[in-house]
C-alpha positions in Angstrom: 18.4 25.5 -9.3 17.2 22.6 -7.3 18.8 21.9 -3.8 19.4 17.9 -5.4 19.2 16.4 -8.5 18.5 12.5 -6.8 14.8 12.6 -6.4 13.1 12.1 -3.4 11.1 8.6 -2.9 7.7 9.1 -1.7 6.1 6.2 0.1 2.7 5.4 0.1 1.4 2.3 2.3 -0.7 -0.7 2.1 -4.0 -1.5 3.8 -3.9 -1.4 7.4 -0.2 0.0 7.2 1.3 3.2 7.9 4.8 5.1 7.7 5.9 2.7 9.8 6.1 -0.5 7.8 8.8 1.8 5.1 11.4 2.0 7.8 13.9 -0.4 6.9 13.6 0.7 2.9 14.2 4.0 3.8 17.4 3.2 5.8 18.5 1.7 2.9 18.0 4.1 0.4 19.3 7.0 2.8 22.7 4.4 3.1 22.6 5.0 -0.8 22.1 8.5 -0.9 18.9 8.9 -1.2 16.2 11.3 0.7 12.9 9.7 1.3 9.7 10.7 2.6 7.3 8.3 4.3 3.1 8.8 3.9 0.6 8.4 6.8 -2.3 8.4 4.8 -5.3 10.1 6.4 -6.8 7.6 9.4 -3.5 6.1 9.8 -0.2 5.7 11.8 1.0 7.5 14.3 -1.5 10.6 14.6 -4.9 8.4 13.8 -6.9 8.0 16.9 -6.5 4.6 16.9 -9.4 2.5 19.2 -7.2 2.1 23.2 -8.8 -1.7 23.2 -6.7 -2.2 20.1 -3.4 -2.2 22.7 -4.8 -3.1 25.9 -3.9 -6.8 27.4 -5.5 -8.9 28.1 -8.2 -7.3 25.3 -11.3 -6.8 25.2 -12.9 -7.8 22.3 -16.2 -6.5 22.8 -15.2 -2.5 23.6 -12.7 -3.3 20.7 -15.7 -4.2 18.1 -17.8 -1.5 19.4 -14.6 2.1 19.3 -15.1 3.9 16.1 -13.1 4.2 13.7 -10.6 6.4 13.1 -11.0 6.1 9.0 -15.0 7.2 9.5 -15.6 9.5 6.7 -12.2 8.9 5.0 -12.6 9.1 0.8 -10.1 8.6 -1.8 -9.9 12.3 -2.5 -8.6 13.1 1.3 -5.7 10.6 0.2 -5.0 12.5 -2.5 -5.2 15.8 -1.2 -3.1 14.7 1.7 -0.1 13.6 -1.0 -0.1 16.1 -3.2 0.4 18.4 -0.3 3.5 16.5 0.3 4.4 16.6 -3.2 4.0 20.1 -3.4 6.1 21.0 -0.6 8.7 18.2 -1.4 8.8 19.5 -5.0 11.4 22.2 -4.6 14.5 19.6 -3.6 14.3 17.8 -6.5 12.1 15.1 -8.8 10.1 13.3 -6.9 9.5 9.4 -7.4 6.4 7.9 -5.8 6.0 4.7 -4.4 3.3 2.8 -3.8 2.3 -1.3 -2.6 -0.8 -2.7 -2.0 -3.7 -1.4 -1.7 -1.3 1.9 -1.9 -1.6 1.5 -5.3 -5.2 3.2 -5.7 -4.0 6.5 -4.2 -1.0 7.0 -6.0 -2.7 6.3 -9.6 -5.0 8.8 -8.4 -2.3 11.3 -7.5 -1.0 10.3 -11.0 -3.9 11.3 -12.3 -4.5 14.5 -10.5 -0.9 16.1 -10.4 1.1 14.2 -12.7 3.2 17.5 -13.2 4.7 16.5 -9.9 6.1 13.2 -11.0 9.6 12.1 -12.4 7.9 8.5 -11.9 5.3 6.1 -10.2 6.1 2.7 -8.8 4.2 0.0 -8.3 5.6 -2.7 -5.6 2.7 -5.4 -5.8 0.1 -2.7 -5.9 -3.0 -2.3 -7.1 -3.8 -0.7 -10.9 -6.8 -0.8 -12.1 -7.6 0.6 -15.6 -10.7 -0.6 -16.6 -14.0 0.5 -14.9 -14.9 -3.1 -15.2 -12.6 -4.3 -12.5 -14.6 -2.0 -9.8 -17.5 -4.3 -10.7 -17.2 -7.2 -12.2 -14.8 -10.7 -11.0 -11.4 -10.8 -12.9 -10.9 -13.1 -15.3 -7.8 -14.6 -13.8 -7.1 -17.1 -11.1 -6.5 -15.7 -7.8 -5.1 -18.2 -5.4 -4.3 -16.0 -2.5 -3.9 -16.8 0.8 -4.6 -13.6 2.7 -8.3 -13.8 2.4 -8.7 -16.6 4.4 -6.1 -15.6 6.8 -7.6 -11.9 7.6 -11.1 -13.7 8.1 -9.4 -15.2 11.1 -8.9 -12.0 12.6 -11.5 -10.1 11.7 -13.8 -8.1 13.9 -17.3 -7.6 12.9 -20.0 -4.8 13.2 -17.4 -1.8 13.5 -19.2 1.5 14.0 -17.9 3.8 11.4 -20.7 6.8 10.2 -19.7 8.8 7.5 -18.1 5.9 5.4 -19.2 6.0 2.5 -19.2 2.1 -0.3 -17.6 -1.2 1.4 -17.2 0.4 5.2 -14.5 -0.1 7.2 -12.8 -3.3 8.2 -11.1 -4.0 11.4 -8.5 -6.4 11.6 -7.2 -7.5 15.7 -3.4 -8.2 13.8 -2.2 -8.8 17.7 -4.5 -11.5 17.9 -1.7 -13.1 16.1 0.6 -13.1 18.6 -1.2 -15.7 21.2 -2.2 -18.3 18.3 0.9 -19.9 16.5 -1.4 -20.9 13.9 -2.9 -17.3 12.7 0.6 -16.0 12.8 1.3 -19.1 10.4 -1.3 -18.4 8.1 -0.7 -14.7 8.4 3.2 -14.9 7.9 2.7 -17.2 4.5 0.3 -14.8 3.1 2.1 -11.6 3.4 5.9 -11.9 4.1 7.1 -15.8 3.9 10.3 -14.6 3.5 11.1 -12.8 6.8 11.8 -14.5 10.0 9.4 -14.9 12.7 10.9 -12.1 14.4 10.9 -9.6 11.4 6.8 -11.0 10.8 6.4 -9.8 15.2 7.8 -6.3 14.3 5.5 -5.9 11.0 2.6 -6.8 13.2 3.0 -4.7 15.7 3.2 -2.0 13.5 0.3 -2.3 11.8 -3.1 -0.2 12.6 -6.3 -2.4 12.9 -8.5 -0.6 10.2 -9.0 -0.2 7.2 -11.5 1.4 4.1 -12.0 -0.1 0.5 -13.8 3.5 -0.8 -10.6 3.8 -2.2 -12.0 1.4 -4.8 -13.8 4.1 -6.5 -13.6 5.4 -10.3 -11.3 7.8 -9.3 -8.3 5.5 -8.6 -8.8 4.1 -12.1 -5.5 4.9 -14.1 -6.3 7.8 -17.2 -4.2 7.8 -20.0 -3.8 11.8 -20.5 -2.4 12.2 -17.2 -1.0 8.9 -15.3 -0.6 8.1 -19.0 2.1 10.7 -19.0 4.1 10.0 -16.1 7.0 7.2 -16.7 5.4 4.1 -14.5 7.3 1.4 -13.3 5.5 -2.3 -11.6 7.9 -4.6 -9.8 6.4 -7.9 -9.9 7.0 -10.1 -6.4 7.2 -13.4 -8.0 6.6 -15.1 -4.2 3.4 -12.9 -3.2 0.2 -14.3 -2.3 -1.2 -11.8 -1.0 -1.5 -10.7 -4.4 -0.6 -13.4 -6.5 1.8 -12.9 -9.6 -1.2 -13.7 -11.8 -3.4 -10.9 -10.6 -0.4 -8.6 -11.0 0.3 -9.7 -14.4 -3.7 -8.9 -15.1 -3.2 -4.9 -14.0 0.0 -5.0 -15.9 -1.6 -6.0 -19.2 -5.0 -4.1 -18.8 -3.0 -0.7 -17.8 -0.6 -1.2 -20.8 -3.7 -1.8 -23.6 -4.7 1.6 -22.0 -1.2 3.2 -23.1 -0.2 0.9 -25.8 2.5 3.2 -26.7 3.7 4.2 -23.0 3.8 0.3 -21.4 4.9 -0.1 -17.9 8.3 -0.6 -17.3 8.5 -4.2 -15.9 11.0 -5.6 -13.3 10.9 -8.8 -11.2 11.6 -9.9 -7.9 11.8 -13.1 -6.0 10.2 -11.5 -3.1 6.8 -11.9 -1.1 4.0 -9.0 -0.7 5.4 -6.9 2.1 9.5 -7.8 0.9 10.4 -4.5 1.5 10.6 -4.8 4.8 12.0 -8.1 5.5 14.6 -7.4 2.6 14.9 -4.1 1.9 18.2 -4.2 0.6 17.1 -5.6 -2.3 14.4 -3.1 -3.0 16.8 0.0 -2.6 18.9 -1.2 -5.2 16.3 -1.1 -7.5 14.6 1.9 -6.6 17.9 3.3 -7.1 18.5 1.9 -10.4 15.0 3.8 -11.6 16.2 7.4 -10.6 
């Protein structure tokens, strides 16, 4: 017999994120009852050998374009192999409910795909789902008004040295930068978590890493219907996101559900921005909870 019958929650982070930025959400759901476990994916949080010029001050911008990065060589399939490792030795406790925002979303569809025996369920907070090959190549045909692309290019450093990357490269984003220009936090704070205060926005910040790899976007992360297929799949809509705005989310939602016509994603809403779980995690434990 099984040590618990509440499943475990299994947190996978967003782009530039780590373990971290699950924190709060985790207090919360262990206030409930509930074990959690929170992912560093490859490259990231607290073991990644993150570039010193990232944390020096005053910084130095130039020895902070030219460290390499901690993510060189980093593929989709390390992601997976590094979760279902977790899985596997979280398995005997209990069912096991994965969680996933952002940019999250691509490795835990393709955990989905590639262990789905592991899975009481897969959650998508704002994440990415992609079901059609099409949406690794071609623009979406739906309006995406976000405001994090503009904001990110603020803070962006070029030319980082990263061999062994294989697609789109690495990107490397100064996030601190924020903290000596009121308007970058601005525009960073609107596009990612509006709903926090200033404070709450300084503590996300400075637990973010700098870099980050799109080979995730690969046809391996695209959702397959006789495995993922399988697994019950929930997507919590964040109706105040624009980081991902509600009508890209809505897009996934649809194309994943014409995959699985007859095994549709379970749907639930909240008035919340991209990165709500941590400024109001509250509200996302009680429906995580609700879902077990």
């Amino acid at each position: 017999m099984r040590a618990h019958s509440r499943p475990t929650f299994v947190c996978v982070h967003g782009g530039s994120s780590n373990a971290r930025a699950w924190g709060p959400l985790q207090n919360e759901l262990a206030l409930l009852g509930h074990r959690s476990h929170a992912v560093d994916l490859p490259g990231h949080g607290d073991l990644a050998d993150t570039p010193a010029a990232y944390y020096r001050q005053p910084q130095d911008l130039t020895e902070l374009a030219a460290a390499p990065s901690p993510l060189r060589g980093v593929t989709l399939q390390d992601n997976v192999h590094h979760v279902v490792d977790t899985l596997r030795r979280l398995a005997p406790a209990g069912p096991i409910v994965l969680v996933g925002n952002s940019l999250g979303g691509l490795t835990i569809s393709a955990v989905a795909n590639a262990a789905p025996e592991l899975l009481h369920r897969v959650v998508y907070l704002s994440a990415l789902c992609l079901a059609d090959p099409a949406m690794l190549t071609e623009a979406w045909d739906v309006v995406d008004d976000n405001l994090l692309d503009g904001a990110v290019a603020r803070i962006a450093v070029p030319d980082v040295p990263a061999p062994g990357v294989r697609g789109p490269g690495v990107v490397r984003l100064n996030w601190r930068a924020a903290h000596a220009d009121p308007d970058i936090f601005a525009a960073l704070k609107a596009a990612i978590m509006a709903d926090s205060t200033d404070h709450q926005f300084r503590l996300l910040l400075d637990s973010l890493d700098p870099d980050e790899t799109y080979a995730a976007m690969e046809p391996g992360a695209l959702v397959q219907a006789d495995t993922w297929g399988r697994v019950p799949h929930t997507y919590v809509r964040l109706t105040a996101d624009r980081s991902l705005p509600l009508t890209v989310q809505d897009h996934m939602i649809r194309t994943a559900d014409a995959l699985t016509p007859h095994h549709p994603f379970d749907v639930h809403t909240l008035a919340a921005s991209h990165v709500g779980y941590f400024s109001r995690p509250q509200l996302f434990a009680k429906l995580l909870t609700s879902l077990a």
